[in-house]
C-alpha positions as CSV (number, residue, x, y, z in Angstrom):
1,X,-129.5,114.6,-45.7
2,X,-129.7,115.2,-42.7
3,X,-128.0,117.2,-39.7
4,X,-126.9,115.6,-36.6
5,X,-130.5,115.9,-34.6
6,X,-128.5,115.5,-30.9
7,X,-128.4,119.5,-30.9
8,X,-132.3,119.9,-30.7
9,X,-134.9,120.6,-27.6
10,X,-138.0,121.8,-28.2
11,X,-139.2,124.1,-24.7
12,X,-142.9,124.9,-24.4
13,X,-143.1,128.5,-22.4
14,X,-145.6,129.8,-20.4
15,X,-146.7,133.4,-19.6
16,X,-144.4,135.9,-18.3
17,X,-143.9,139.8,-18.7
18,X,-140.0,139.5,-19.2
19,X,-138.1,140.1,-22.2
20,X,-134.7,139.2,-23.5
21,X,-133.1,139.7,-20.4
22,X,-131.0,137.4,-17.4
23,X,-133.2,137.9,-14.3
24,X,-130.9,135.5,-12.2
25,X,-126.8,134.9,-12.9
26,X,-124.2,133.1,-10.9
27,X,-120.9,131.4,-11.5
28,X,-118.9,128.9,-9.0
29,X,-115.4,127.1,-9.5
30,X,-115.5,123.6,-9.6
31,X,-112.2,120.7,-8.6
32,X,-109.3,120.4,-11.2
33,X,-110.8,116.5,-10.6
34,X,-113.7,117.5,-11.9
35,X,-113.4,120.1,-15.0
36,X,-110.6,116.7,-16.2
37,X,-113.6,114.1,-16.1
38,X,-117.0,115.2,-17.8
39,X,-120.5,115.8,-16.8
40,X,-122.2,112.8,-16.6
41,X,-125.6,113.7,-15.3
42,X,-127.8,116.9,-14.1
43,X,-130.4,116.2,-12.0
44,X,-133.5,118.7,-10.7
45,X,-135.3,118.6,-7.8
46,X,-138.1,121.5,-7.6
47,X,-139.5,120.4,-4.3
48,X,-136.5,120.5,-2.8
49,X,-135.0,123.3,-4.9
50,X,-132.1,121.6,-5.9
51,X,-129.8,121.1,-9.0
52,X,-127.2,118.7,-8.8
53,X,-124.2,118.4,-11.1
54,X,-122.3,115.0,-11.4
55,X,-118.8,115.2,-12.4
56,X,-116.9,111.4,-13.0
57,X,-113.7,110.8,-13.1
58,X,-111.4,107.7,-13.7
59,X,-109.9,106.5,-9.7
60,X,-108.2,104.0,-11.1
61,X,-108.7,100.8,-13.4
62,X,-111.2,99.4,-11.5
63,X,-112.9,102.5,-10.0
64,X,-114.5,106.1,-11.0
65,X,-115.3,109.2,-8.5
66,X,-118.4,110.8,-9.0
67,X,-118.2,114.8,-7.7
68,X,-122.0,116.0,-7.2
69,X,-121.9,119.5,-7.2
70,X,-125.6,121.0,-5.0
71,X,-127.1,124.3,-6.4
72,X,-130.2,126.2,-5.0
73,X,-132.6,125.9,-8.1
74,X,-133.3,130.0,-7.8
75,X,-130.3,131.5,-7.3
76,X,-128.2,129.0,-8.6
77,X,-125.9,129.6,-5.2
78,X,-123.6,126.7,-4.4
79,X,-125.0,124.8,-1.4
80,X,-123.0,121.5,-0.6
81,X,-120.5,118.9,-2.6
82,X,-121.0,115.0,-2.3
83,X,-118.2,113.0,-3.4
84,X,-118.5,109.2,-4.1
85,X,-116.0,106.1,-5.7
86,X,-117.5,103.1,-6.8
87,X,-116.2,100.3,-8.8
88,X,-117.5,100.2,-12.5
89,X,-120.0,97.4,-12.4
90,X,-121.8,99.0,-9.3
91,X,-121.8,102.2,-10.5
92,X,-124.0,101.2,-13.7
93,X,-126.0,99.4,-11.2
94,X,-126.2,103.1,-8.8
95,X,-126.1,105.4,-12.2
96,X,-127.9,104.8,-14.6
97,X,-126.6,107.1,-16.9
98,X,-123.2,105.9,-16.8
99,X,-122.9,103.9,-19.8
100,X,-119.5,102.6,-19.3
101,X,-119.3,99.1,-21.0
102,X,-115.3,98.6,-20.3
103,X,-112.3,100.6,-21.5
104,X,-112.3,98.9,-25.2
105,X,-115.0,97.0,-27.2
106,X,-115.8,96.1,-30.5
107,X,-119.1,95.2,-32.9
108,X,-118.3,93.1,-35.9
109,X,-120.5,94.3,-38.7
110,X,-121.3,94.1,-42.6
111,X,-121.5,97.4,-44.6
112,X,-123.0,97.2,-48.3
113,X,-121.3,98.7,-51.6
114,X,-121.7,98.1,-55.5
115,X,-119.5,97.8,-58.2
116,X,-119.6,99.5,-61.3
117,X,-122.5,97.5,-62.6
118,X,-124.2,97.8,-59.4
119,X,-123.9,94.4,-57.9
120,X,-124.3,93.7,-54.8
121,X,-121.0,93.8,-52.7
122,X,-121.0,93.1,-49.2
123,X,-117.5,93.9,-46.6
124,X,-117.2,92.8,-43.4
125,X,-116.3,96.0,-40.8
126,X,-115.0,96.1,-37.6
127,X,-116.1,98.7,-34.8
128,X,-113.8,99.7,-31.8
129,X,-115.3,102.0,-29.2
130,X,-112.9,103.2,-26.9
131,X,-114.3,105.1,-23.9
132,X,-113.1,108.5,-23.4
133,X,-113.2,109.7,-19.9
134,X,-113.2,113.2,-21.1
135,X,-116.0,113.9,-22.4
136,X,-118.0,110.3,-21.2
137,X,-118.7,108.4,-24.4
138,X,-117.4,106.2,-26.9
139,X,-115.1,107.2,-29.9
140,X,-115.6,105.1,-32.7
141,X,-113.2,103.7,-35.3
142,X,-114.7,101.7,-38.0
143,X,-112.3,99.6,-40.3
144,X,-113.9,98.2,-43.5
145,X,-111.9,94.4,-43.8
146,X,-112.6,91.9,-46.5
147,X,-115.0,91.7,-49.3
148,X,-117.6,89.0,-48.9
149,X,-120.4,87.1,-49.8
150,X,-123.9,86.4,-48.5
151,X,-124.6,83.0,-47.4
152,X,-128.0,82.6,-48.5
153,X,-127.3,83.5,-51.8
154,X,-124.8,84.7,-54.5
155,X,-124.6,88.4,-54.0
156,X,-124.0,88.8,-57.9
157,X,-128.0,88.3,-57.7
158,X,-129.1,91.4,-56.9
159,X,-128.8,94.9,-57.6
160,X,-127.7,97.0,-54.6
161,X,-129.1,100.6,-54.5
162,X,-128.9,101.4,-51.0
163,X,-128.9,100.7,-47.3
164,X,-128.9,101.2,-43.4
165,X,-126.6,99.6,-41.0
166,X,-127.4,99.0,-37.4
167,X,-124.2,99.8,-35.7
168,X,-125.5,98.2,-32.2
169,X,-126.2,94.6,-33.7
170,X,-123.4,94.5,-37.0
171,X,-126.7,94.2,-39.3
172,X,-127.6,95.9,-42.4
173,X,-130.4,96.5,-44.3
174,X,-130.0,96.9,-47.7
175,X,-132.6,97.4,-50.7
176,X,-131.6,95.6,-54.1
177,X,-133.1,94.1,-56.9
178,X,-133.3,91.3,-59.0
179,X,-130.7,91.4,-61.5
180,X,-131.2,89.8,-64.9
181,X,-129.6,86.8,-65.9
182,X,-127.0,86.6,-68.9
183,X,-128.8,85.0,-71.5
184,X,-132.0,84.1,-69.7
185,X,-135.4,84.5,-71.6
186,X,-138.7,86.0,-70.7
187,X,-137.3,87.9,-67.7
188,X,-138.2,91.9,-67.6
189,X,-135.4,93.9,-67.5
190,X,-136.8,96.6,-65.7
191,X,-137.0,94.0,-62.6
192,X,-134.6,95.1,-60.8
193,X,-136.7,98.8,-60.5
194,X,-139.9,97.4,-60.2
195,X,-139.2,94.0,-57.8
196,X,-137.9,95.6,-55.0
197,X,-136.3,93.5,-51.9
198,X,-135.2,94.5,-48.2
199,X,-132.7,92.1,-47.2
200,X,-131.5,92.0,-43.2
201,X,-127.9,90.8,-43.6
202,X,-126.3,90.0,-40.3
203,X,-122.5,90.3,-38.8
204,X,-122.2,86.2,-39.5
205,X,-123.5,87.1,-43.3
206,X,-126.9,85.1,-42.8
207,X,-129.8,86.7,-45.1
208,X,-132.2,86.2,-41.8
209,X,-135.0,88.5,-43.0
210,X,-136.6,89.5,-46.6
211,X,-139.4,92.2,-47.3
212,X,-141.0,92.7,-50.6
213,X,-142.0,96.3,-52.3
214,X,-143.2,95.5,-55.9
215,X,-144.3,98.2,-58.3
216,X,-146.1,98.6,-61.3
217,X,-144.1,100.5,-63.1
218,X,-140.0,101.2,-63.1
219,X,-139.1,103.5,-59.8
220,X,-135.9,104.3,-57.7
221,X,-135.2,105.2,-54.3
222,X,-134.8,109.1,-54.6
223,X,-134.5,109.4,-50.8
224,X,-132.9,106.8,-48.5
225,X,-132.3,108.8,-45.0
226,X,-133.5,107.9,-41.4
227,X,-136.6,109.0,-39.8
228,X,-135.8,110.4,-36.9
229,X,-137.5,112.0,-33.7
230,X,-135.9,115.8,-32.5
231,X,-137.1,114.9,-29.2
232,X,-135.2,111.6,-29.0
233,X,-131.7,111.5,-28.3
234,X,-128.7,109.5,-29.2
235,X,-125.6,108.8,-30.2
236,X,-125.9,108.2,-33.5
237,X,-129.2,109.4,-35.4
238,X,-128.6,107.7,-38.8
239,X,-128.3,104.5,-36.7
240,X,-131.2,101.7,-37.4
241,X,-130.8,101.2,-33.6
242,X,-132.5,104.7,-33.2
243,X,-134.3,105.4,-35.7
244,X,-136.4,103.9,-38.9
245,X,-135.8,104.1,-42.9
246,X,-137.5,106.3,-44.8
247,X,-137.5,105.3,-48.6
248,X,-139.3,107.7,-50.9
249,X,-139.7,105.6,-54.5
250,X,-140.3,108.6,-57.6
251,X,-141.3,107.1,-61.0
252,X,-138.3,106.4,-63.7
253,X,-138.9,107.7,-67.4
254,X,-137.3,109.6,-70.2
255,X,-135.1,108.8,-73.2
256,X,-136.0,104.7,-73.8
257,X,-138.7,104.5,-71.0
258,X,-141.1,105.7,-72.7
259,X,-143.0,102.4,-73.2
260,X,-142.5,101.2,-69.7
261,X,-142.4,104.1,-68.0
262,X,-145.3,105.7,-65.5
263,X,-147.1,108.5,-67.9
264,X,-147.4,110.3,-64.2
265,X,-144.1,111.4,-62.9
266,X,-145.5,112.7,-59.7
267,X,-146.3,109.4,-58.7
268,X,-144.4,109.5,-55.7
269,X,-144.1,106.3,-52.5
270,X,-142.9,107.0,-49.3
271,X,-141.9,103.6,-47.4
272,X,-140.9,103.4,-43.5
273,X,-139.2,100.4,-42.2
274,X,-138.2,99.5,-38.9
275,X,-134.6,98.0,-37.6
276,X,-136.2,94.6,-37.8
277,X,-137.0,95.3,-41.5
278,X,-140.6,95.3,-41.2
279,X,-142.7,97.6,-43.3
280,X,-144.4,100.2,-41.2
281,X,-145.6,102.3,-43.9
282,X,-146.2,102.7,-47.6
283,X,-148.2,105.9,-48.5
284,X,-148.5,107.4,-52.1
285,X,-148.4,110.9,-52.8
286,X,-148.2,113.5,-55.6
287,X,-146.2,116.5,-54.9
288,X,-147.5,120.0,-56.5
289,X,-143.7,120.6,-57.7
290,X,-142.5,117.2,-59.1
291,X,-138.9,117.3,-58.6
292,X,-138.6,117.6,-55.2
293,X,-135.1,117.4,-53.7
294,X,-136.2,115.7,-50.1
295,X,-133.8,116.6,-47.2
296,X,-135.1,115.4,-44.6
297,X,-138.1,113.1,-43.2
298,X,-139.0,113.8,-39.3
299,X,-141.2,111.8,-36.9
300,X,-143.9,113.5,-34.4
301,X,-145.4,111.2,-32.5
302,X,-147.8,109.6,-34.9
303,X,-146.7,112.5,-37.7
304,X,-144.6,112.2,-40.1
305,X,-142.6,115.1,-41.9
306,X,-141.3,115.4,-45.1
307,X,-139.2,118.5,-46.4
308,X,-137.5,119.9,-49.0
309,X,-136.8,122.3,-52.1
310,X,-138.9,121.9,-55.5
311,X,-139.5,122.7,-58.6
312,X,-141.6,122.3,-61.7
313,X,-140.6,120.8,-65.0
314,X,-141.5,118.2,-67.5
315,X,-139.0,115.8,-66.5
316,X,-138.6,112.7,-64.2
317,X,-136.3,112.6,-61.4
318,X,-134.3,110.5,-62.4
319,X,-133.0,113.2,-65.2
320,X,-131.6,115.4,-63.1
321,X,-130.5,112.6,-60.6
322,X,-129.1,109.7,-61.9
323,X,-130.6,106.1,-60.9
324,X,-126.9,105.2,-59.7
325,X,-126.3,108.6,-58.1
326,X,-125.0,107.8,-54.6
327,X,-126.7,108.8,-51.8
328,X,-123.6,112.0,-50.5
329,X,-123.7,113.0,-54.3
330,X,-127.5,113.2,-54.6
331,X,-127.5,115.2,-51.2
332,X,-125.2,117.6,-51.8
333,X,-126.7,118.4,-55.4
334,X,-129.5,118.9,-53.7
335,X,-128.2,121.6,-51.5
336,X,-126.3,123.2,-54.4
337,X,-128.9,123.3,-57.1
338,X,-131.4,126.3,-58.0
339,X,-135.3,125.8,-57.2
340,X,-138.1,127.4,-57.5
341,X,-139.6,126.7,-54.3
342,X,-139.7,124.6,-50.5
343,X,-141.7,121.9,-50.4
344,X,-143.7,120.2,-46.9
345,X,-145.2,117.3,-46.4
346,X,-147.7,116.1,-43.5
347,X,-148.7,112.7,-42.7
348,X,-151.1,111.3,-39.7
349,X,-150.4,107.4,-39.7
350,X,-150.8,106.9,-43.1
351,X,-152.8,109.8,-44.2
352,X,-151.4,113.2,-46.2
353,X,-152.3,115.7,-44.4
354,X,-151.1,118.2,-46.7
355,X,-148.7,118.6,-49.2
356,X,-147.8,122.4,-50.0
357,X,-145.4,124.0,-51.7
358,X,-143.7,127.8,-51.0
359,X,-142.4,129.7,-54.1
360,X,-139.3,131.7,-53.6
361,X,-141.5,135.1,-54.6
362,X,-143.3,134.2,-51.8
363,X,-139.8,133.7,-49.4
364,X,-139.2,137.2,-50.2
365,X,-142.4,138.6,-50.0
366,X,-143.2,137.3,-46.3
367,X,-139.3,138.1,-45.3
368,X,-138.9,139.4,-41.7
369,X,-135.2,140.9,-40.4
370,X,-134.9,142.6,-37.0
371,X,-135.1,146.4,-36.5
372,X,-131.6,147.6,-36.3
373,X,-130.2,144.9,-39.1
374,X,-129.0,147.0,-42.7
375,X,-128.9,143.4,-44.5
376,X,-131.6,140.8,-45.2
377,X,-130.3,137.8,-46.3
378,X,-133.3,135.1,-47.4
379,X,-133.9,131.4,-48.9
380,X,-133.3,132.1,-52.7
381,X,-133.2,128.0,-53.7
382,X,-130.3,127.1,-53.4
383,X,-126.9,127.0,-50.8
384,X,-129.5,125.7,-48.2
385,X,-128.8,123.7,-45.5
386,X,-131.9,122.6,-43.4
387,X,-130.5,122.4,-39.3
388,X,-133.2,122.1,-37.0
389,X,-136.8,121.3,-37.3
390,X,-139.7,122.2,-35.0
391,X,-143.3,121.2,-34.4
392,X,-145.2,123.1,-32.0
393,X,-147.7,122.8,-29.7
394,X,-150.2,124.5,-31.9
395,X,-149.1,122.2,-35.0
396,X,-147.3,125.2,-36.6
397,X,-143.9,124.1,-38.1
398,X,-140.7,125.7,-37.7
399,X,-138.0,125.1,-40.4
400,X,-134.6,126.3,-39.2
401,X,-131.4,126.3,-42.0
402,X,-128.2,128.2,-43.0
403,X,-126.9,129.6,-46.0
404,X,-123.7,128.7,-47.4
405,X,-121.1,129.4,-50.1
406,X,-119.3,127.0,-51.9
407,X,-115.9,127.9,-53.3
408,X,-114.5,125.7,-56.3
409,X,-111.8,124.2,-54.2
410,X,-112.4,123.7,-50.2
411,X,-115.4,122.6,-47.9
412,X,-118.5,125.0,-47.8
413,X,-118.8,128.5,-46.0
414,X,-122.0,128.5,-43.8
415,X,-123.3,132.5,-43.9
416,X,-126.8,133.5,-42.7
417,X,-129.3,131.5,-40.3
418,X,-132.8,131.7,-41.9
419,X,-135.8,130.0,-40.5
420,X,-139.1,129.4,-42.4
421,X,-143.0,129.7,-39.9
422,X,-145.2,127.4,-41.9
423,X,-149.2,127.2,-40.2
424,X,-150.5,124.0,-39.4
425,X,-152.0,123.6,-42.4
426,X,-148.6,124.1,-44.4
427,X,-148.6,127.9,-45.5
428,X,-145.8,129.9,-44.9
429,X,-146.9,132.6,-42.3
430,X,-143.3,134.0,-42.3
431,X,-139.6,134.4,-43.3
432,X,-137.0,135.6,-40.7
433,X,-133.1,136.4,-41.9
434,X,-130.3,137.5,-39.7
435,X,-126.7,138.4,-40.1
436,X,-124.4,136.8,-37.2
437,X,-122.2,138.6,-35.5
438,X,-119.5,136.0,-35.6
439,X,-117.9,135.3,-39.1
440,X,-114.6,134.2,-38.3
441,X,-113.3,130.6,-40.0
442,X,-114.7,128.4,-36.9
443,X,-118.4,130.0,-37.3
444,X,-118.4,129.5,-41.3
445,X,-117.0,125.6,-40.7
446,X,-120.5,123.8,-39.6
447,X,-124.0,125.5,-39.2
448,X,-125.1,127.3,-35.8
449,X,-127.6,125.2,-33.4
450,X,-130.8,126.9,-33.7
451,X,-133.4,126.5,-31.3
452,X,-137.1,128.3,-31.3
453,X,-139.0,128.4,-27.5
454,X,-142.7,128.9,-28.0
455,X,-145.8,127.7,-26.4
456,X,-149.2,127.1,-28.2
457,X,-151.1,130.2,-27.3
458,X,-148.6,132.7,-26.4
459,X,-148.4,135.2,-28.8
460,X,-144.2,135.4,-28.5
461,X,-141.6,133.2,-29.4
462,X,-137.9,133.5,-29.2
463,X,-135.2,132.1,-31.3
464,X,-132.0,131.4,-30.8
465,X,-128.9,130.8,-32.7
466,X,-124.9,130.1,-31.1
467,X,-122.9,132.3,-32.0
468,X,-119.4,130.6,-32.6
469,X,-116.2,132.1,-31.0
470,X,-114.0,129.7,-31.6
471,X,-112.6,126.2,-30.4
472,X,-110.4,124.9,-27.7
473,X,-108.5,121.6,-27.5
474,X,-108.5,120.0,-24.6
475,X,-106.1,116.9,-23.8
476,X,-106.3,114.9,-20.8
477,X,-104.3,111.7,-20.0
478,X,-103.6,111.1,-24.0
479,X,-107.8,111.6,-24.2
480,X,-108.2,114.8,-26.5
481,X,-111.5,116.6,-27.4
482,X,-112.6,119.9,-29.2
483,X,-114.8,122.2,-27.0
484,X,-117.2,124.7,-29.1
485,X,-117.1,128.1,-28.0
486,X,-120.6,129.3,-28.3
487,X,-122.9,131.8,-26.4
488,X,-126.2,132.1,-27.2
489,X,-128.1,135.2,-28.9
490,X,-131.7,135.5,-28.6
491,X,-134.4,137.5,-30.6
492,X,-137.9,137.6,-29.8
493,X,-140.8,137.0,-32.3
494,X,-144.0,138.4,-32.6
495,X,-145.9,135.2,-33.7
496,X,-149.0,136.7,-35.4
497,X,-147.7,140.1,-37.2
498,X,-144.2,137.9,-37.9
499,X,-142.1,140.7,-36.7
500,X,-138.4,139.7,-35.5
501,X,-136.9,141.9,-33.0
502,X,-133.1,142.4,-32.2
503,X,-130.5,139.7,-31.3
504,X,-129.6,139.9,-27.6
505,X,-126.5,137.8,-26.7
506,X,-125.8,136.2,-23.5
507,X,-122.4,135.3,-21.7
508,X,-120.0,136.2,-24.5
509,X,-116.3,136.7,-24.7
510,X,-116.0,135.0,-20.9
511,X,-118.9,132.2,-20.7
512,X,-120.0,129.8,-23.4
513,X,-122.5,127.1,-23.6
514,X,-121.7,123.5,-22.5
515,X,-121.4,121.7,-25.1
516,X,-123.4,118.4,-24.2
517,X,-126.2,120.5,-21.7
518,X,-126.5,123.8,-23.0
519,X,-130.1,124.3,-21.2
520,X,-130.8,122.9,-17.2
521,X,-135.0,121.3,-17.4
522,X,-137.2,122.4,-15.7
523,X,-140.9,122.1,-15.4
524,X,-141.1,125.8,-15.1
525,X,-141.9,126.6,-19.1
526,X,-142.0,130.6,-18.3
527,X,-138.1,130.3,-18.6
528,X,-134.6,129.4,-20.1
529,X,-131.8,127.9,-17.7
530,X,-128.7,128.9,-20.4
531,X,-126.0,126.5,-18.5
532,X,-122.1,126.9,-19.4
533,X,-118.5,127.4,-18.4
534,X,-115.5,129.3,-18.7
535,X,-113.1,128.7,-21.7
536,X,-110.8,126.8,-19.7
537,X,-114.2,124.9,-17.9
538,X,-113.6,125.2,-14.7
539,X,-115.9,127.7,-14.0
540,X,-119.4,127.5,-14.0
541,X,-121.7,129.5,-15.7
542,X,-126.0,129.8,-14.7
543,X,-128.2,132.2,-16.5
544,X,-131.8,132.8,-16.2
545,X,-133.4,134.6,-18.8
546,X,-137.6,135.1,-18.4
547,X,-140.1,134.4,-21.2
548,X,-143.4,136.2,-22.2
């Protein structure tokens, strides 16, 4: 599982003597044009002192306006506005961040099931993006159409356990393996967990590409998520156009595998293909805590992160999560279940760096709350939801999640952010635990964006959460959109004594945070830019706030 990445930036801060404070705040109204199209682009210029602002609009069907909006970079006063119309194909040539393809176009695609027995099943789907001027992007519809075959082969050849669909191309990759024959003799019929395949299927049903991951003994795919990169953006994270497939293979045993099973059941694989279904990576491991409930699997550079509760017992995976368990139902038992402790994984190329494990007595023993907060809510194993993940400068590793409840009947109640301070060697140097301030239904519907801003060798970081408001609904020429109401609230953190010190919230109950640019760049590290708007939008908001 994973949350959408999209929300996280990782800022690296320099020295300054300020605390959690705005030293510079201004506002300015922009056009009724502009606050009905979307912000397409921010642009700064330090030399010149200079932020710029574009706003687009549809002109008509053949044109868009672009409304540039020219702040001083200090004071964030309003200096000058340049307006401009071009037709669409020039614009993409002038801009380009305008990703406008047309008002309409669709991807035909294939997207992989199983039946009952777990044969392969492949159905053609159909993806219609239609552009939204409102908020400048592409809604998606996907329509699953008939059930089909694979022209290469029968499909009622293989096994299907999981897969990853490129969205861009109408490809999928999906793992199977062999499946036995009715009748056949001398064929292993643990094949089909030990003969591993990695078929690319494309949009015309053409098996075009095949990779082989054979095993000794019986194994399953506990894990199948992407591996993405925080500092990459896109549209779609889980997309094999942005990111590559993590596969983490644990050994299969218990009642009737005795014989055939692997006597070690820590015998773990991680696996890391690319879109074009070659094998980047196959690493073994063997996790202190051998059930290990993986959540999520993060890139760095040449690092690669793994993550996750754990806990000890004399069982294989596979007995607490079925073979056939489907990927949803394995994550969310994975969020739900009790465990004894949180798990990291760190890996240079190919090598483990380390592989540590945090028991929850620990959690609680190395649990930090700020000054003036009566509560202290903490990881306890379970009702976990991991958010945001951050590697630092230093190679410290910051873990950011939320608490939930889950009521018999409804969707889950997110509760406390928590965030876990592992070293760069994988110890836990600290636990922090808030209570929001904001509990109403919108904050308890998804988790708060959580950001930490740090740089190696400052001895102060600060961490931020959104606090949620509310929503708005916003409808503009039959286009419609949800706006999050969220200001941010900061607390500063003491990195080496792991003290957390109050919440200090910023442009609450009249600004909130733009939803797609909630921070302006800047190469000036000492501080945060907070960017937003009024509720309505047509106001907007610039806050400064200095960093030690």
């Amino acid at each position: 599982m994973r949350i959408l990445f999209s929300l996280l930036l990782i800022l690296l801060i320099s020295h300054s003597t300020f605390a959690q404070k705005l030293e510079a705040e201004n506002v300015y109204e922009i056009t009724g044009k502009a606050n009905r199209g979307y912000l397409g682009d921010v642009t700064i210029d330090e030399p010149n002192n200079d932020i710029a602002l574009t706003f687009v609009t549809k002109s008509n069907d053949k044109m868009a306006k672009f409304e540039t909006y020219h702040f001083d970079g200090t004071t964030y006063a309003f200096k000058k506005l340049d307006t401009d119309e071009e037709e669409f194909e020039k614009a993409k040539t002038k801009f380009k961040w305008f990703k406008y393809k047309g008002e309409n176009y669709s991807v035909e695609a294939v997207t992989v099931e199983r039946n009952l027995t777990g044969t392969l099943v492949l159905k053609r789907k159909l993806i219609s993006y239609t552009w939204s001027w409102f908020w400048g992007g592409y809604d998606r519809d996907v329509k699953v159409l008939e059930k089909v075959k694979p022209k290469n082969d029968e499909g009622n050849k293989y096994y299907a356990w999981t897969a990853a669909e490129n969205n861009q191309t109408g490809e999928v990759l999906v793992l199977v393996g062999p499946k036995a024959k009715i009748g056949a003799k001398d064929q292993d019929p643990n094949a089909y967990m030990k003969n591993f395949s990695i078929l690319t299927i494309n949009s015309d049903l053409d098996v075009t590409k095949e990779s082989k991951i054979d095993f000794q003994y019986p194994m399953m795919p506990m894990i199948s998520n992407p591996i993405y990169d925080p500092d990459a953006t896109s549209e779609d994270d889980a997309d094999l156009s942005n990111s590559d497939w993590g596969l983490v293979f644990v050994p299969v045993g218990g009642p009737g595998m005795n014989k055939v099973a692997d006597p070690d059941f820590s015998d773990f694989t991680l696996v890391r293909v690319n879109g074009s279904n070659d094998l980047k990576q196959r690493t073994s491991f063997k996790p202190e805590y051998n059930l290990w409930g993986i959540q999520d699997m993060i890139s760095s550079g040449n690092e690669v992160y793994l993550i996750g509760p754990a806990k000890k017992d004399d069982k294989y995976l596979n007995q607490i999560f079925p073979a056939n368990m489907d990927d949803d139902a394995r994550t969310a038992a994975i969020e739900a279940m009790k465990w004894q402790a949180f798990q990291i994984m760190k890996l240079t190329d190919t090598k483990v760096d380390y592989l540590k494990a945090t028991s929850i007595d620990e959690f609680d023993a190395k649990l930090k709350t700020p000054p003036s907060q009566k509560k202290a809510p903490s990881y306890d194993g379970k009702k976990f939801a991991v958010v945001n993940f951050i590697r630092a400068a230093n190679g410290d590793v910051l873990v950011m999640g939320q608490n939930f409840n889950q009521p018999k009947d409804g969707p889950r109640k997110y509760t406390d952010p928590v965030m876990f301070h592992f070293g760069s060697d994988g110890a836990l140097k600290a636990q922090y635990g808030i209570r929001r301030d904001e509990n109403n239904k919108y904050a308890e519907m998804a988790p708060s964006q959580q950001d930490v801003f740090w740089k190696a060798g400052s001895s102060t970081a600060y961490w931020m959460i959104t606090e949620i408001k509310g929503v708005k609904s916003e409808t503009e020429l039959k286009n419609a959109k949800l706006k999050v109401l969220a200001y941010p609230s900061v607390a500063k953190i003491d990195i080496a004594s792991g003290d957390v010190g109050d919440f200090v919230a910023f442009g609450q109950d009249q600004y909130y945070l733009h939803n797609e640019h909630p921070y302006l760049p800047t190469s000036n590290k000492s501080k945060i830019v907070f960017f937003g708007e009024s509720k309505g939008g047509k106001t907007l908001w610039f806050g400064r706030m200095p960093m030690e």
